[in-house]
N, C-alpha and C positions, 0 to 999 in steps of 0.2 A: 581557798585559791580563787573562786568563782569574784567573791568580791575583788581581789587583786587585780583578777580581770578585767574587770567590770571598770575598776578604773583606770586601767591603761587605754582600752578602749576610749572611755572620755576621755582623755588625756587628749585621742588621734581625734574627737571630735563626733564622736557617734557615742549615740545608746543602742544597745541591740537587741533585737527582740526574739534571737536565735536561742534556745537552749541548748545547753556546754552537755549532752551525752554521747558522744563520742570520744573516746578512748584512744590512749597512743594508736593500741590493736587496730584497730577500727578505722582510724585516718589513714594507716598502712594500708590495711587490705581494702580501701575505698580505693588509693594512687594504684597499686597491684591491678587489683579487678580491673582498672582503666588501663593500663600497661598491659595486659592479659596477653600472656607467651601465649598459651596456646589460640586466642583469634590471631596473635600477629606471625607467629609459627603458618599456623593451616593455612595459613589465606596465601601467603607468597612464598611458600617452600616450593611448588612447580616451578615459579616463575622463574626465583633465584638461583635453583639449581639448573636448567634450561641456560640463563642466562653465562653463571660463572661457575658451573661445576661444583665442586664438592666442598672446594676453598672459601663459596660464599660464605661461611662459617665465622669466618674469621672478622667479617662486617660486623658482626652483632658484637663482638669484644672492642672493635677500632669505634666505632660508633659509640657502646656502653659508657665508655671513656669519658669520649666528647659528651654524653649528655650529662655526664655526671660532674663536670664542671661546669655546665649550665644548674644544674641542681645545688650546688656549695653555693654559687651567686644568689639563688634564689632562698637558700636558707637564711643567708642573710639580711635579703628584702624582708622576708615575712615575719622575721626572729624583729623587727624591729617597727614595722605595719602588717599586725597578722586580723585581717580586716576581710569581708567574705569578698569573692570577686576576684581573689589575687590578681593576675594579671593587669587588670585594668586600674584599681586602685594603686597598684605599686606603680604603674609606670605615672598614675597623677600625685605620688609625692615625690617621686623621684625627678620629673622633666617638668608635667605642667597640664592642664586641661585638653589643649588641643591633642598634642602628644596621647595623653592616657585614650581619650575617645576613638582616636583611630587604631591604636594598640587593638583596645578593648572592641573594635566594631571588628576589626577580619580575625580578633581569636574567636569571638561569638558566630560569624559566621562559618570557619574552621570547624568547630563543637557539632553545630546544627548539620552541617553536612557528612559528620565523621559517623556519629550518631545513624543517619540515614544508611551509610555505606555499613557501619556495622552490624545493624538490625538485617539490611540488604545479605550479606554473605551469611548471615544466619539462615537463608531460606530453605537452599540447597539441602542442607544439615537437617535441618526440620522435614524437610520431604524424605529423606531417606530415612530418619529415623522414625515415621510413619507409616514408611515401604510406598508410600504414592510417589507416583511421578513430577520429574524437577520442569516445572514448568513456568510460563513469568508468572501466570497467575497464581500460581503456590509458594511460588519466592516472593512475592507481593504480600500475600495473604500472612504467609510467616512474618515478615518482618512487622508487618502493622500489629502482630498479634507481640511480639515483643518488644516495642515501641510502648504500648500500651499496659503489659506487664511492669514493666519496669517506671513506667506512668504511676500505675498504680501504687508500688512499694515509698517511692517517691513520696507522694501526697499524704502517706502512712507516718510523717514527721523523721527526726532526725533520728531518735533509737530507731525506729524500722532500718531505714538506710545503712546503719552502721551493722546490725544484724545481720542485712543481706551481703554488707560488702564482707563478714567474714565468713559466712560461710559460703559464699561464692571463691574467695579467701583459700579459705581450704578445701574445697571442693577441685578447684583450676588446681592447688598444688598439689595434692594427692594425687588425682589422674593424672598429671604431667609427671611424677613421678614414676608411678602405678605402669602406665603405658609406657613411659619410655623404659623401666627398666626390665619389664618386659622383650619389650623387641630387642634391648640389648641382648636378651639371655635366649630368644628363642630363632629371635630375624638377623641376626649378625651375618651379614652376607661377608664383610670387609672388616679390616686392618684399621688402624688409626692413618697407616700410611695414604690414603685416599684424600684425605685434607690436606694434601700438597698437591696434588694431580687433580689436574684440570679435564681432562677427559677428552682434549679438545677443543673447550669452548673457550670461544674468545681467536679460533684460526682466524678467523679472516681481520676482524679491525684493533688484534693485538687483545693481550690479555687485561694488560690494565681495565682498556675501556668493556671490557667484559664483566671485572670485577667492579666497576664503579656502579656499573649498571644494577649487578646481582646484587649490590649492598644497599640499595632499597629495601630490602628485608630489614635490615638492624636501622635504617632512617624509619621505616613504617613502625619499628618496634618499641623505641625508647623512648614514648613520651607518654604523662599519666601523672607523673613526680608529682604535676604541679597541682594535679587536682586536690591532692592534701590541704593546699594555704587556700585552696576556693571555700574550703570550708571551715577558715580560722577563727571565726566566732560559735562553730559548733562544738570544737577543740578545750576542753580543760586545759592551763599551763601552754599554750600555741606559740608563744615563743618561743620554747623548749623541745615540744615536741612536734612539731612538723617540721624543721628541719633536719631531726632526725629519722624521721619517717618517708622526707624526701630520700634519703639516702638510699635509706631499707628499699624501697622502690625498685631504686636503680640494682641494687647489686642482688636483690633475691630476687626480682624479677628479670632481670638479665643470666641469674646461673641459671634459672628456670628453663629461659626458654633458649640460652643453650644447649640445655641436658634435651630439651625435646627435637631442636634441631640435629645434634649431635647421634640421636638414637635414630631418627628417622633416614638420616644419610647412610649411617652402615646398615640400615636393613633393605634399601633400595638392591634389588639386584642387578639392574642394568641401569649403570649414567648412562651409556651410548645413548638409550633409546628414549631419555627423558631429553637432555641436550640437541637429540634430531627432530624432538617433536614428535614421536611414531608416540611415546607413552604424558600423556598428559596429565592424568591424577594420579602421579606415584603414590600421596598419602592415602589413599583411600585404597589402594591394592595392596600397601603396607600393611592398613591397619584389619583389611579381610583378612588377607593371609595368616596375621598371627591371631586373629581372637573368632577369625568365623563370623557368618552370620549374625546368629546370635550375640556373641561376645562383644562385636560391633558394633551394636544396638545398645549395647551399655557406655563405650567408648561416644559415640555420636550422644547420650542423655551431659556426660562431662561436660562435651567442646559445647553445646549446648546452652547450657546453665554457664559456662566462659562466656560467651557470646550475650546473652543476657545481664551477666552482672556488667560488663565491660559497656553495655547499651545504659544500664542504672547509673553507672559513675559518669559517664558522659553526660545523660542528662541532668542529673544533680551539679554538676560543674553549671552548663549552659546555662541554667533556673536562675542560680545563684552571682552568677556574671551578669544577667539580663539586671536581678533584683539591685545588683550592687552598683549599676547604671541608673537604674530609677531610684532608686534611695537619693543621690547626689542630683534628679532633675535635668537630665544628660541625653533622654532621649523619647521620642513618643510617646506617649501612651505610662510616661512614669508614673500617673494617680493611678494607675489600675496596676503594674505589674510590682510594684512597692506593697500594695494590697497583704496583710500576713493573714494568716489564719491563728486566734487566738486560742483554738485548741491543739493544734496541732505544730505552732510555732515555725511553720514553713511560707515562704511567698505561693499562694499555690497558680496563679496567674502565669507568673514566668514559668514555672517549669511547665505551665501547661501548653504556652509555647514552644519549649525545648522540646516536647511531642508530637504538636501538630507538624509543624514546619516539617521536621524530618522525614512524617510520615505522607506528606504531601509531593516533596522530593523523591522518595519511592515510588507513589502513586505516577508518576512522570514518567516511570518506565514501559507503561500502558500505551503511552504517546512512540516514546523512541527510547529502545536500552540505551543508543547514544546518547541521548541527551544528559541521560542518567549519569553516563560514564565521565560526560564533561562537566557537569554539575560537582562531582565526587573529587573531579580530578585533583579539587584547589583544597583536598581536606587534610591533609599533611600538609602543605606548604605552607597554609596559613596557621596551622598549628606553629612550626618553625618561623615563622614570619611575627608573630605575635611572642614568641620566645627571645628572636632577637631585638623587638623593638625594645623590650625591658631590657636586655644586657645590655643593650648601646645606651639606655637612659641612666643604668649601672654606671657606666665607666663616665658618661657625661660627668653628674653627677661628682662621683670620685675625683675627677681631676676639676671639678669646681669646689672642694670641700669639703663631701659630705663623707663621715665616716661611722659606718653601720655604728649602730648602739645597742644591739639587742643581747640579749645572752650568749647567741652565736654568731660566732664575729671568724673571718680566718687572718683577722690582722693585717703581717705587713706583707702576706703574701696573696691579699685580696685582688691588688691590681693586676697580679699576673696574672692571677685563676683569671680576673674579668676580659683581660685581655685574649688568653687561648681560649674563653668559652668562644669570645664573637665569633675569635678568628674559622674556629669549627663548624659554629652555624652558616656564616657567610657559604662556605667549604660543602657543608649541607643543602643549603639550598639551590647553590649551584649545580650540584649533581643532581638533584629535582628538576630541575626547568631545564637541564642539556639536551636540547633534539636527538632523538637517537632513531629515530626511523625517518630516514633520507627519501623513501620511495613510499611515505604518505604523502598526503596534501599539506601544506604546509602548515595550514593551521590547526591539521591535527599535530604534526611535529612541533609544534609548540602550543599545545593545548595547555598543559601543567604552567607553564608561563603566561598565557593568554588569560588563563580563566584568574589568575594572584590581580593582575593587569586590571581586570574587570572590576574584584571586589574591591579594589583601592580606591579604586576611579569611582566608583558609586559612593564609596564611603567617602569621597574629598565634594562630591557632589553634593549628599545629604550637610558635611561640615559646613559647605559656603553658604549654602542654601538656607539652611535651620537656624545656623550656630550655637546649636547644643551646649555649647563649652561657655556660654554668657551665662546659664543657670543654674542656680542652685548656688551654696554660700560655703559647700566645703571646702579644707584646706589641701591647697595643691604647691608643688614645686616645692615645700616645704623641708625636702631633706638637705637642698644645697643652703650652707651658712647664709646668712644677708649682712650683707655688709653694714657698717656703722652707719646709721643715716639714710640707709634706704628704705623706702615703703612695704 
């Protein structure tokens, strides 16, 4: 199979110097790890429930949905250029150089600051599972320590990586089971009837815009898919099996971390007092009450090592985005970040970037948590931002010609999937960048829009500036037909 590979690859125009040891398994629990229910669970169940009461629930199913037709679109990019970098290479066969570059510049930025924000909510978790105090400089100290961990496994080549991403794999899914069905069986305060009853929240500006608010849970949660095609020259058969690994992604890691939202909400005893804001860490008075002290301490080693594998698969995406930029001559410093490691078969330059940087971003919280906070704010959006540049380059494409070829194909009902995917994301990022605090300053009320606003703008700067997109000889635009007689 490896040769077959080898020459599809030439085929797209590249030789690669990645070794094929990751496994359908292993590409799964690489997108998994990076999806990780429970970092996306713990980290915005106060907020969500706060926000839209108990029904936020229901966000992580409406959302699941929507990304999982962004995922069928993307099976079929990769089933047919399954090339490292995904993002950035599909959107330059699909559209064209300039296009792929700015794709590829705000998903790489997205990565690098998601990375930071992940490592960043790990700190907390690490000081209490220590028993020291949560303090910046201990949420600092954590995060650089697994920033650097996950550095480390990283550099260890492509089996390392796929090793950790399954037992990080099954580690996140056994405790997310373990724990949730626990508190089902010991913390059951409530009824199923609770997931239609709002508690409340959403009296004053109407429920909708309550629930739109609280379904930033299921937008924070459903993305990861794509880190499988980041790595489709690690991939034995990658035509084949990453887009059904995308899949796997979406719907195990979506029951997942339903079952974990799901179990957390009936064991809360009081919405009142999470929704008036009197109780602010419901999870963690959850998870004392049913396991103790001690028991708790084992429960914080899980979310933990979740926390850590989900920092691994980011940075392995970012390295690999960065590499698959300089391979193509695309952007700064390509002679060094191209650089491979002939033992170890990895770029180790760029991922050594996808560490520093993040961990530099953290260090900024020394300066101002704010600043932290507006630095972070733009890490989903540009994640979804760089998700819609490819499906808009998708349907371009499509209505110019171009019809997938790869093994996975959804045929004649591709144009619709490609259609409700955008239509979803557009729909997603909107509810991202909506103002919803009237009685900040303004430009915190639109911080999540300001800071997208920002990375664009620098990245059409570095475009005009450089012109990055003049370099290098690979082939772009290439999937729409050429007309008879055109160059």
């Amino acid at each position: 199979m490896s040769s077959t590979d080898d020459r599809r690859l030439a085929d797209l125009g590249y030789t690669s110097e990645f070794r094929r040891d990751m496994s359908l398994w292993a590409n799964f629990s690489l997108g998994f790890t990076y999806l990780s229910p429970v970092v996306g669970i713990y980290t915005l169940f106060a907020t969500s429930l706060a926000a839209g009461g108990p029904p936020m629930i229901w966000s992580l199913v409406l959302v699941g949905a929507g990304q999982f037709l962004v995922a069928l679109v993307f099976g079929e990019i990769v089933s047919q250029y399954p090339l490292t970098g995904g993002i950035y290479p599909w959107a330059r066969r699909l559209w064209g150089r300039r296009w792929a570059w700015m794709t590829g510049w705000v998903y790489l930025v997205a990565l690098l600051v998601t990375i930071a924000s992940v490592a960043y909510g790990a700190g907390p978790y690490l000081s209490a599972f220590l028993g020291i105090g949560v303090s910046t400089w201990n949420t600092i100290l954590g995060a650089v320590v697994i920033i650097g961990v996950a550095l480390a496994i990283n550099l260890a080549g492509t089996r390392a990586l796929a090793v950790a991403a399954i037992v990080g794999f099954a580690a996140e899914l056994a405790g997310a089971l373990a724990v949730g069905g626990w508190l089902l069986l010991t913390q059951r305060h409530h009824g199923l009837g609770v997931l239609f009853d709002t508690f409340g929240a959403g009296s004053g500006s109407g429920y909708f815009t309550a629930f739109l608010a609280a379904g930033l849970i299921g937008i924070f949660q459903y993305y990861g898919f794509e880190a499988c095609g980041d790595v489709a020259e690690e991939v034995p058969d990658p035509t084949r099996r990453i887009p059904k690994a995308m899949r796997m992604t979406i719907y195990v890691g979506g029951a997942a971390a339903t079952f974990v939202c799901l179990a957390l909400l009936l064991a809360v005893p009081d919405f009142a007092a999470v929704i008036a804001g009197t109780s602010t860490d419901p999870v963690t008075g959850v998870l004392t009450a049913a396991f103790g002290e001690g028991g708790l301490r084992v429960v914080l080693g899980v979310v933990l090592l979740s926390f850590l594998s989900c920092a691994l698969s980011l940075q392995a995406a970012a390295g690999r985005l960065l590499y698959s930029y300089a391979r193509d001559d695309m952007i700064a410093g390509s002679r060094i970040f191209k650089r491979f490691s002939p033992a170890r078969h990895i770029p180790p330059y760029a991922l050594l970037v996808a560490a520093v940087v993040p961990a530099l971003v953290v260090l900024g919280s020394v300066i101002s948590a704010d600043a932290l906070v507006k630095i972070i704010s733009f890490a989903v959006l540009g994640i979804y931002l760089g998700f819609q540049m490819v499906v808009l380059a998708a349907l371009r494409a499509r209505l110019r010609g171009w019809r997938p070829s790869g093994p996975f194909t959804l045929g004649a009902a591709g144009l619709a999937v490609n259609i409700a995917a955008l239509v979803y994301g557009v729909l997603a990022i909107l509810n991202m960048v909506w103002p919803r605090t009237p009685e900040a300053p303004w430009y915190d009320d639109y911080l999540v829009l300001l800071s997208g606003v920002a990375v664009v703008a620098a990245g059409l700067v570095y475009l005009v500036a450089a012109r990055p997109y003049e370099h290098g000889a690979a082939p772009a635009g290439d999937a729409i037909p050429q007309k008879a007689g055109s160059p």
